[in-house]
Backbone bond lengths (Angstrom), bond angles and torsions (degrees), N, CA, C in turn:
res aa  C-N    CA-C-N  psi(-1)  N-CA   C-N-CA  omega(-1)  CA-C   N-CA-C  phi
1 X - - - 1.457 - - 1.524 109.31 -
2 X 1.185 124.88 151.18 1.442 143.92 162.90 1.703 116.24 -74.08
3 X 0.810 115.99 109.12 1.743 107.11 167.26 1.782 110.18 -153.12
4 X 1.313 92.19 161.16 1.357 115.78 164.30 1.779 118.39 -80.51
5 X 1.197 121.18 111.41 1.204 100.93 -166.80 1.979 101.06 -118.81
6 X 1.432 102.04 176.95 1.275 94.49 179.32 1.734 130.62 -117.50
7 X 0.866 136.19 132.16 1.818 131.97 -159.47 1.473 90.35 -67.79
8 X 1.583 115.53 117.50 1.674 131.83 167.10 1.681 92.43 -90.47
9 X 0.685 131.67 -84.97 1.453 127.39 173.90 1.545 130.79 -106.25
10 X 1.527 108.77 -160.71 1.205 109.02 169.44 1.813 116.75 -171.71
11 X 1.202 127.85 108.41 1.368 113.11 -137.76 1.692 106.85 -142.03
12 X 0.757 142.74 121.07 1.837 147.89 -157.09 1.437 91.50 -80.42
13 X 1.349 121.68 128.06 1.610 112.64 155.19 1.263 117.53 -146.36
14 X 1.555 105.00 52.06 1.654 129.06 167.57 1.318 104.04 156.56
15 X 1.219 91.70 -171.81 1.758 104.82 -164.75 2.238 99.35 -84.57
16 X 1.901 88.57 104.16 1.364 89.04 165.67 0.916 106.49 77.75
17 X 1.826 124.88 7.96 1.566 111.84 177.26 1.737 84.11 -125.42
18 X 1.458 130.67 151.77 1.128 136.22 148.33 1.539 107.91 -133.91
19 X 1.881 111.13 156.01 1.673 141.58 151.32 1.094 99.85 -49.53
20 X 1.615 133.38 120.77 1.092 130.50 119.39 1.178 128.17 -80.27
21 X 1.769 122.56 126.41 1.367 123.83 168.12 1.463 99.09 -86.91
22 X 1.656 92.43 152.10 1.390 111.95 173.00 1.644 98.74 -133.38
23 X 1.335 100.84 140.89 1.886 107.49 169.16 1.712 93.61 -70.96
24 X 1.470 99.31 147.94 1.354 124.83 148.57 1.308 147.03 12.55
25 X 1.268 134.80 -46.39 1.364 122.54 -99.58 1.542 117.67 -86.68
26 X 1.691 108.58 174.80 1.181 93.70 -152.15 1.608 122.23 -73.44
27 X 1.355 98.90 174.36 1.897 91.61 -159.09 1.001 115.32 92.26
28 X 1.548 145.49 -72.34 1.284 167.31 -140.95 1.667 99.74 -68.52
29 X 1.643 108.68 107.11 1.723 114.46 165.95 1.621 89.25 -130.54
30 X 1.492 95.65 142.94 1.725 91.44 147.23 1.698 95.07 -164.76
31 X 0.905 122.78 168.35 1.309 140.59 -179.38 1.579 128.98 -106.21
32 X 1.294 103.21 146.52 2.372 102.70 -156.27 1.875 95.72 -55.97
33 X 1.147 96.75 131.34 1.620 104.47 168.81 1.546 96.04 118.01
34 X 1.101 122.60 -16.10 1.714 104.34 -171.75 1.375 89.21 -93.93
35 X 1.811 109.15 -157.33 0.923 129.85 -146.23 1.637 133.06 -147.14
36 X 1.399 136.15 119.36 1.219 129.89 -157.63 1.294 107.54 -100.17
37 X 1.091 145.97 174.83 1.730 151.57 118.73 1.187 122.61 -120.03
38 X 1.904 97.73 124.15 1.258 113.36 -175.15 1.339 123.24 -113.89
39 X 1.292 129.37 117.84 1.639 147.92 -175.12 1.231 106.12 -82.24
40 X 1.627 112.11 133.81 1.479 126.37 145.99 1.622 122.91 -179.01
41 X 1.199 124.36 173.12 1.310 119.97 -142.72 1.593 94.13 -124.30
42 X 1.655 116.48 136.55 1.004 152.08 177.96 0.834 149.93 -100.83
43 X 1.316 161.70 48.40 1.506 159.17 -45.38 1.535 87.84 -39.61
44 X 1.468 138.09 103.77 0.795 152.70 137.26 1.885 115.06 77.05
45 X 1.082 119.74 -8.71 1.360 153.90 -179.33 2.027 104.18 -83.88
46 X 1.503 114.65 141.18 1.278 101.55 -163.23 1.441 82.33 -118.75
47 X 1.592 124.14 148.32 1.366 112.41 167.92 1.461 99.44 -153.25
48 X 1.258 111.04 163.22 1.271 131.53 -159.19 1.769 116.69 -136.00
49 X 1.536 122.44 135.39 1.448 119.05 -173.94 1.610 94.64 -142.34
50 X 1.361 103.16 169.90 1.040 127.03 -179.06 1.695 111.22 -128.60
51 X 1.218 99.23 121.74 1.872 103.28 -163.01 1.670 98.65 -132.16
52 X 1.386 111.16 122.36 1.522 123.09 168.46 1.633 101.31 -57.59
53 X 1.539 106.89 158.27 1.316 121.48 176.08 1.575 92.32 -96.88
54 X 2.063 102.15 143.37 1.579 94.34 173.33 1.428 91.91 -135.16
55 X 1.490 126.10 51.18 1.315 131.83 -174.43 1.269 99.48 -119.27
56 X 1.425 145.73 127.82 1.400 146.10 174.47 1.470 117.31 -65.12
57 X 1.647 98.75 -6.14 1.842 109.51 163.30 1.298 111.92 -151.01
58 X 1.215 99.84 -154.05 1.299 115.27 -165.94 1.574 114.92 -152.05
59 X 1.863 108.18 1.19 1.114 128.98 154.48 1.799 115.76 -28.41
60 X 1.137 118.66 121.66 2.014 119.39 161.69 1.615 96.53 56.18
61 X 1.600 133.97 -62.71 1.237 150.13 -176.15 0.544 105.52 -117.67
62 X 2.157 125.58 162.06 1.296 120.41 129.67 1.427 102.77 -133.02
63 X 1.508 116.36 -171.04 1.421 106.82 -175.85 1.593 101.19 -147.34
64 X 1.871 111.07 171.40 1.495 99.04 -173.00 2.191 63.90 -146.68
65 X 1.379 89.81 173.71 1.424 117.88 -173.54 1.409 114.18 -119.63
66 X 1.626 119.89 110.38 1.374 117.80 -173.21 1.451 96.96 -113.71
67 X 1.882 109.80 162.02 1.389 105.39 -166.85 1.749 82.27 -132.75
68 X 0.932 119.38 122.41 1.598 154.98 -178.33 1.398 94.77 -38.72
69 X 1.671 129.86 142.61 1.427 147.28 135.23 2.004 96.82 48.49
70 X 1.114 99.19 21.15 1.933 99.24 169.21 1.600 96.39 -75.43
71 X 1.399 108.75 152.81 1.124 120.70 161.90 1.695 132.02 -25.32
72 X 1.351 104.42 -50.43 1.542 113.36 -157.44 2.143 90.70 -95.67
73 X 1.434 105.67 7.52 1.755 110.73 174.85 1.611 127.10 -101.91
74 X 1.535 93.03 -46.23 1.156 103.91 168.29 1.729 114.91 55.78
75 X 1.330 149.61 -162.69 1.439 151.00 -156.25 1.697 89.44 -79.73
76 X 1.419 140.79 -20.11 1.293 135.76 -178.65 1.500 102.17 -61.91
77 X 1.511 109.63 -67.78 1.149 91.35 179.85 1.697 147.66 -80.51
78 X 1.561 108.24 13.35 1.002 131.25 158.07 1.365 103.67 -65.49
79 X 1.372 125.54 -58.07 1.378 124.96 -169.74 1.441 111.62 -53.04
80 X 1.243 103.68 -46.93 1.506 106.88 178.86 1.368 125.74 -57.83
81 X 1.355 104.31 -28.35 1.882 113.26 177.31 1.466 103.75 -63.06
82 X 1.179 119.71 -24.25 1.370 136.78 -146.90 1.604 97.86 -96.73
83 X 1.192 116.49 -26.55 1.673 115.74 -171.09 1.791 97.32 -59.75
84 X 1.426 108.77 162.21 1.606 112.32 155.98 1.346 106.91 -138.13
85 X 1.329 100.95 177.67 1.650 112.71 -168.29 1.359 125.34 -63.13
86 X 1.411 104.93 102.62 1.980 94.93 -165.01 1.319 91.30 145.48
87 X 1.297 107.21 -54.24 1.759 110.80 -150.75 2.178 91.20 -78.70
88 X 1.541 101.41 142.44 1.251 122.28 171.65 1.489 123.13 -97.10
89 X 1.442 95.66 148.41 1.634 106.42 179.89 1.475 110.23 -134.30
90 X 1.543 110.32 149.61 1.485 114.08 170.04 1.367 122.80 -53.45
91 X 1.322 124.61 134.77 1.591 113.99 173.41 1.752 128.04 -140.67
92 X 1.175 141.80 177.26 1.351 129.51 -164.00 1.310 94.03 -169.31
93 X 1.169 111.31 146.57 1.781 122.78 167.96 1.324 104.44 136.72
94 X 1.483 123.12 -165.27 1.613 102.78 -9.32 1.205 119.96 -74.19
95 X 1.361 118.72 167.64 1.264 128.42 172.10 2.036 121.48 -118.13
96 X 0.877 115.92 154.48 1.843 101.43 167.68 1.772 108.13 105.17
97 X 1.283 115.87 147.44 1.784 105.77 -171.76 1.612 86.56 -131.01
98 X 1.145 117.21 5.95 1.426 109.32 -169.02 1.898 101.32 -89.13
99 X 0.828 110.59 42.25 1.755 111.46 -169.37 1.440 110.36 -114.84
100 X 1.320 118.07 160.38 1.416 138.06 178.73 1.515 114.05 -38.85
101 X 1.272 125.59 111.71 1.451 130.91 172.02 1.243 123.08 -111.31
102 X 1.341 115.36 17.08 1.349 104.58 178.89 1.574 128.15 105.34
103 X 1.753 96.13 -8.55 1.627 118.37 -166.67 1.896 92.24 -47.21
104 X 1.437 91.93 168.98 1.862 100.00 -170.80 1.551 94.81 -88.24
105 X 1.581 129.14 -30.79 1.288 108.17 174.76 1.854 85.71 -156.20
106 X 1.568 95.66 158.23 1.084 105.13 -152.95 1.573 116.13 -134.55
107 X 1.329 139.31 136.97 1.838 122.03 -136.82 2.002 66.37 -135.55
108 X 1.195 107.23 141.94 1.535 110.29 148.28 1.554 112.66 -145.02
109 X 0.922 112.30 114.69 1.524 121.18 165.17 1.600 132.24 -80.54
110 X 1.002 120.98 90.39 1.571 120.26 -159.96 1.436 105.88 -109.01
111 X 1.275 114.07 151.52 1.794 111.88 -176.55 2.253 88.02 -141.22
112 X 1.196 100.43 132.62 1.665 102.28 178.93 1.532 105.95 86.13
113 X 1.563 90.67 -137.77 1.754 121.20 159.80 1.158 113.26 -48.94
114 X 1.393 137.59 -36.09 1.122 143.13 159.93 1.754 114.43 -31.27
115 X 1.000 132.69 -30.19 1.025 121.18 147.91 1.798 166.36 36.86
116 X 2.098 68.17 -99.47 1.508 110.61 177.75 1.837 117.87 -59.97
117 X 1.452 75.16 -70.14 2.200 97.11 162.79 1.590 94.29 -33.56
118 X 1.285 111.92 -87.19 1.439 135.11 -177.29 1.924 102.88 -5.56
119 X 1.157 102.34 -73.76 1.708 115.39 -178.00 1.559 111.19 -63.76
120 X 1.180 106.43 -35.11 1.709 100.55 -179.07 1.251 106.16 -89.30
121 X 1.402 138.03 0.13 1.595 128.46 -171.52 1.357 92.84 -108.04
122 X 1.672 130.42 -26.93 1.313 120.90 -156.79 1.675 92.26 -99.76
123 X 1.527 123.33 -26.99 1.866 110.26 -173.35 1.541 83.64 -73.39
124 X 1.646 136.25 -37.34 1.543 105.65 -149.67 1.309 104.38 -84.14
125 X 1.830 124.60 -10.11 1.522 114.04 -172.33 1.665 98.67 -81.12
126 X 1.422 119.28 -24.89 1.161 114.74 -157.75 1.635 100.37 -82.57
127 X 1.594 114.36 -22.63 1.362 137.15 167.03 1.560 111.64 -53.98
128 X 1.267 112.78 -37.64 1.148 108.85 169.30 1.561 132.33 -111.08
129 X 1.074 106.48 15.83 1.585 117.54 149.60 2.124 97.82 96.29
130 X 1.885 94.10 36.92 0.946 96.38 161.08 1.581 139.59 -109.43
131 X 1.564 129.26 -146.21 1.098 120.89 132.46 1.502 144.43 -114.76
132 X 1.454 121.17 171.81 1.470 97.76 -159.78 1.437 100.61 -157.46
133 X 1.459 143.21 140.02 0.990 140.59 -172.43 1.311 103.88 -144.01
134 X 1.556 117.64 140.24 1.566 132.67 167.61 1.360 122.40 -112.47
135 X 1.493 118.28 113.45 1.506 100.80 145.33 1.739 104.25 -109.93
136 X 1.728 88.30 154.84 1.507 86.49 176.42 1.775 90.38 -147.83
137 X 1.271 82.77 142.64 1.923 99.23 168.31 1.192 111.77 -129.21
138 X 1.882 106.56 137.90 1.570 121.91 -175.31 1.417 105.47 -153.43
139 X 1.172 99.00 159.27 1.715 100.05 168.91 1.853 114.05 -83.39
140 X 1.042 95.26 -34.52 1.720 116.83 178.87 2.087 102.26 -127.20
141 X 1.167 104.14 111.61 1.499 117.83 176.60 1.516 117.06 -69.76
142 X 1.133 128.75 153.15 1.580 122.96 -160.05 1.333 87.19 -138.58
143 X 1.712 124.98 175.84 0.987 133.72 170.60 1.880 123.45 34.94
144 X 1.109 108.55 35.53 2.077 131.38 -163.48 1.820 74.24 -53.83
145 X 1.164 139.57 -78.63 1.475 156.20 -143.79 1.892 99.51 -53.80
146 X 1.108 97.11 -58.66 1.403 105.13 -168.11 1.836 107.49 -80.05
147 X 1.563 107.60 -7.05 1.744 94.92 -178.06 1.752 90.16 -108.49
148 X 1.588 117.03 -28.79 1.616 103.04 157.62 1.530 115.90 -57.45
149 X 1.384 156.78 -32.75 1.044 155.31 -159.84 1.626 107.25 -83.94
150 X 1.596 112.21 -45.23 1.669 126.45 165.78 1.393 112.69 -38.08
151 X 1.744 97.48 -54.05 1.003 115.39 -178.04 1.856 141.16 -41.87
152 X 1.410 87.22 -65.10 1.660 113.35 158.67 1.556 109.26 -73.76
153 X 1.521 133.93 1.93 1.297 145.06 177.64 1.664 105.58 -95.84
154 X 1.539 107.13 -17.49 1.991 93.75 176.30 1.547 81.69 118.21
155 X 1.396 133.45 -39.23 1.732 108.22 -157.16 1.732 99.02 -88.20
156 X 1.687 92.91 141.66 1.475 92.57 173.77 1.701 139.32 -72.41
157 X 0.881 141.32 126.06 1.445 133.17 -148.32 1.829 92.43 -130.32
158 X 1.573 88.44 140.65 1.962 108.41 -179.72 1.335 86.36 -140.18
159 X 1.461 105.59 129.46 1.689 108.80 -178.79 1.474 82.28 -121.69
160 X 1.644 121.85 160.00 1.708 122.65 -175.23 1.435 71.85 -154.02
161 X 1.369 98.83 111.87 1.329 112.52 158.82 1.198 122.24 -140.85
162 X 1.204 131.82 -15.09 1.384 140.55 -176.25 1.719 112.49 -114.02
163 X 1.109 103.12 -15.03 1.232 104.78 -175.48 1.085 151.10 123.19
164 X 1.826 93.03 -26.90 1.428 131.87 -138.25 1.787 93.61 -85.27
165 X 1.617 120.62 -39.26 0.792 136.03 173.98 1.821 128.04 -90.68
166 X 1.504 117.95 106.32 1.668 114.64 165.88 1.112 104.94 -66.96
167 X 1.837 80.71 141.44 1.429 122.62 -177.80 1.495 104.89 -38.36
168 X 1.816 122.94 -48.55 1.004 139.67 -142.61 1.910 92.05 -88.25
169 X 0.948 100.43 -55.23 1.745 100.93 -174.92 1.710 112.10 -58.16
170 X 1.610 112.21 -30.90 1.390 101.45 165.69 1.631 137.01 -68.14
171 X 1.918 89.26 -28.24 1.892 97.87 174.37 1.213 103.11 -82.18
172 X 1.624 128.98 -4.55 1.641 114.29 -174.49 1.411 86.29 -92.42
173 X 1.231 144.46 -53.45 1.305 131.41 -169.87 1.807 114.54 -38.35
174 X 1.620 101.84 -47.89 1.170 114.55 -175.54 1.523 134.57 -85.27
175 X 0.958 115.52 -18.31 1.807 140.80 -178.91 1.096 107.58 -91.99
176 X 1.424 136.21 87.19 1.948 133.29 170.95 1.487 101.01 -82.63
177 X 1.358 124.85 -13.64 1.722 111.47 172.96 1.729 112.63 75.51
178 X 1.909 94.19 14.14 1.699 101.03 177.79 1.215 111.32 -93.62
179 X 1.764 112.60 133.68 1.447 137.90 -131.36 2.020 86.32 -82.86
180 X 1.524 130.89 24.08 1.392 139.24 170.85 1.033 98.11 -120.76
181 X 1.258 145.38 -10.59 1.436 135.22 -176.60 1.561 113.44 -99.93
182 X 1.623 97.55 142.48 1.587 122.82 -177.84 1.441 102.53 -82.64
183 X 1.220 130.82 115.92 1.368 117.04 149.75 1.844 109.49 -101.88
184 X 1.623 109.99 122.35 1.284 121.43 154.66 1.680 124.37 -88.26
185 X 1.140 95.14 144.05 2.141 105.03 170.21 1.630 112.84 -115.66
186 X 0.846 122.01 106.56 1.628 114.89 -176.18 1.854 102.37 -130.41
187 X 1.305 110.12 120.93 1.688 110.67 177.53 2.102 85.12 152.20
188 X 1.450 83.10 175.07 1.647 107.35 -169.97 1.828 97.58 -77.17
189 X 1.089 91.69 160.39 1.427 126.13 -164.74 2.076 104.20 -47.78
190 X 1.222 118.58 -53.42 1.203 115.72 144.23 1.658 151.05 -17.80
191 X 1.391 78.88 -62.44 1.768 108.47 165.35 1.227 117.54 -63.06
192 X 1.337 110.99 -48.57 1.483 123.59 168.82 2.109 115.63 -52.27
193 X 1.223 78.08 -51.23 1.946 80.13 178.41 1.363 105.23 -52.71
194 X 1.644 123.32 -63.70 1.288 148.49 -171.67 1.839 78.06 -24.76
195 X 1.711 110.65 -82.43 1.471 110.44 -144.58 1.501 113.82 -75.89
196 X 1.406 120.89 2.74 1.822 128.19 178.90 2.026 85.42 -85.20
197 X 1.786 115.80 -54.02 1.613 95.36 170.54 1.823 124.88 -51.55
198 X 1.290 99.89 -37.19 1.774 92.00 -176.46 1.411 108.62 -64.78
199 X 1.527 116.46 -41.52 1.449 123.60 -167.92 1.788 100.13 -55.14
200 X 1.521 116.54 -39.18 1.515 125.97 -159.18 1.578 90.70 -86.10
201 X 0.961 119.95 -23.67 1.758 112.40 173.44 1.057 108.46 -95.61
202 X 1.214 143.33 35.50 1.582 149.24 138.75 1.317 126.29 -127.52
203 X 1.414 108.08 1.22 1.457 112.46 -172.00 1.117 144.75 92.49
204 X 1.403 94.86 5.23 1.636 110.60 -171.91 1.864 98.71 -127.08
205 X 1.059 122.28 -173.35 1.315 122.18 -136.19 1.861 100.07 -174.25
206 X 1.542 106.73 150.73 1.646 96.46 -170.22 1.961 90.10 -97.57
207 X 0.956 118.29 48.43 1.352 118.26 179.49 1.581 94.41 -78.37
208 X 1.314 138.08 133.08 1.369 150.79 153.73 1.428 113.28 90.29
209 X 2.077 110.07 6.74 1.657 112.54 -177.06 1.638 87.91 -76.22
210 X 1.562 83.10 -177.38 1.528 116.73 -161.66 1.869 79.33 -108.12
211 X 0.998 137.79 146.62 1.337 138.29 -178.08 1.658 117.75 -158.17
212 X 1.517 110.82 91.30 1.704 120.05 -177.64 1.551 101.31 -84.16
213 X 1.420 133.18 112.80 1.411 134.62 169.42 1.610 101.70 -95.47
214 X 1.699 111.37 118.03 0.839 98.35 158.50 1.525 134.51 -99.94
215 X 1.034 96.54 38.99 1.572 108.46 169.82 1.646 120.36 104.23
């Protein structure tokens, strides 16, 4: 669907990355892992993005997670930091099939922006009386509050931030290769290689993941 939607909030949750809430509107379902596009105009220039949902619904609000003046954002997503509560933006979606269905337990591996997906796929499995596991790698960590809360919630969490920990030893902790489990990939095209090598150094393989490239 097409709509005009309206800024419910606006909220920092790392360095240079913030939640945008968006109200509702009516019509509007989509589920954690898909995908929005959001329009608006810039010194006179029209531009357009594509932002994962990191809200476990789509209940009253939902929200997606943008990461500030990165390369692949450019003055858009400056603009967007810039919205306040009230003020409206163009919108479209959902978009993406690679999203949360309900699997009985659920693996997401996120590197960056990747993230966002990450937090909204693991509160709604755990929402629904599933399981759910994260690794995520960043140079700067986003959302620390909401993957401690998962955390003390039952889902297992591997943060790689320092280094200290391979990629590969965090998906072996997390990947049992049981024929109920979701494996997701969400992060840039790189990131993606990184985790098809960890998967091949344990034996497992992205055969049947859910896989968002962001480019």
């Amino acid at each position: 669907m097409d709509a005009h939607v309206v800024i419910a909030s606006i909220d920092d949750v790392g360095t240079d990355t913030i939640a945008l809430e968006l109200e509702t509107p009516d019509g509007f379902s989509a589920e954690p892992g898909q995908f929005i596009k959001l329009t608006g105009t810039v010194d006179d220039e029209e531009y357009s993005r594509f932002y994962t949902l990191s809200s476990p619904n789509t209940d009253e609000t939902f929200e997606t997670t943008i990461e500030i003046d990165h390369e692949e954002g450019g003055p858009f997503s400056a603009y967007l930091a810039a919205l306040e509560p009230g003020d409206e933006i163009e919108m479209s979606g959902p978009y993406g099939s690679d999203h949360y269905e309900g699997e009985p337990r659920v693996v997401v591996i996120a590197g960056g922006p990747g993230i966002g997906p990450a937090v909204g796929i693991g509160e709604r499995a755990l929402a629904d009386g599933n399981e759910a596991a994260i690794v995520y790698r960043d140079e700067e960590l986003a959302h620390r509050a909401r993957l401690e809360t998962l955390a003390d919630r039952g889902a297992t969490v591997r943060l790689l931030e320092d280094g200290t920990t391979d990629l590969a030893d965090a998906v072996d902790d997390v990947v049992t290769d049981d024929p109920e489990e979701q494996v997701f990939v969400y992060g840039f095209a790189s990131f993606i290689e990184d985790v098809e090598d960890a998967l091949e150094a344990i034996g497992s393989s992205t055969d049947g993941a859910k896989i968002e490239n962001f480019g």
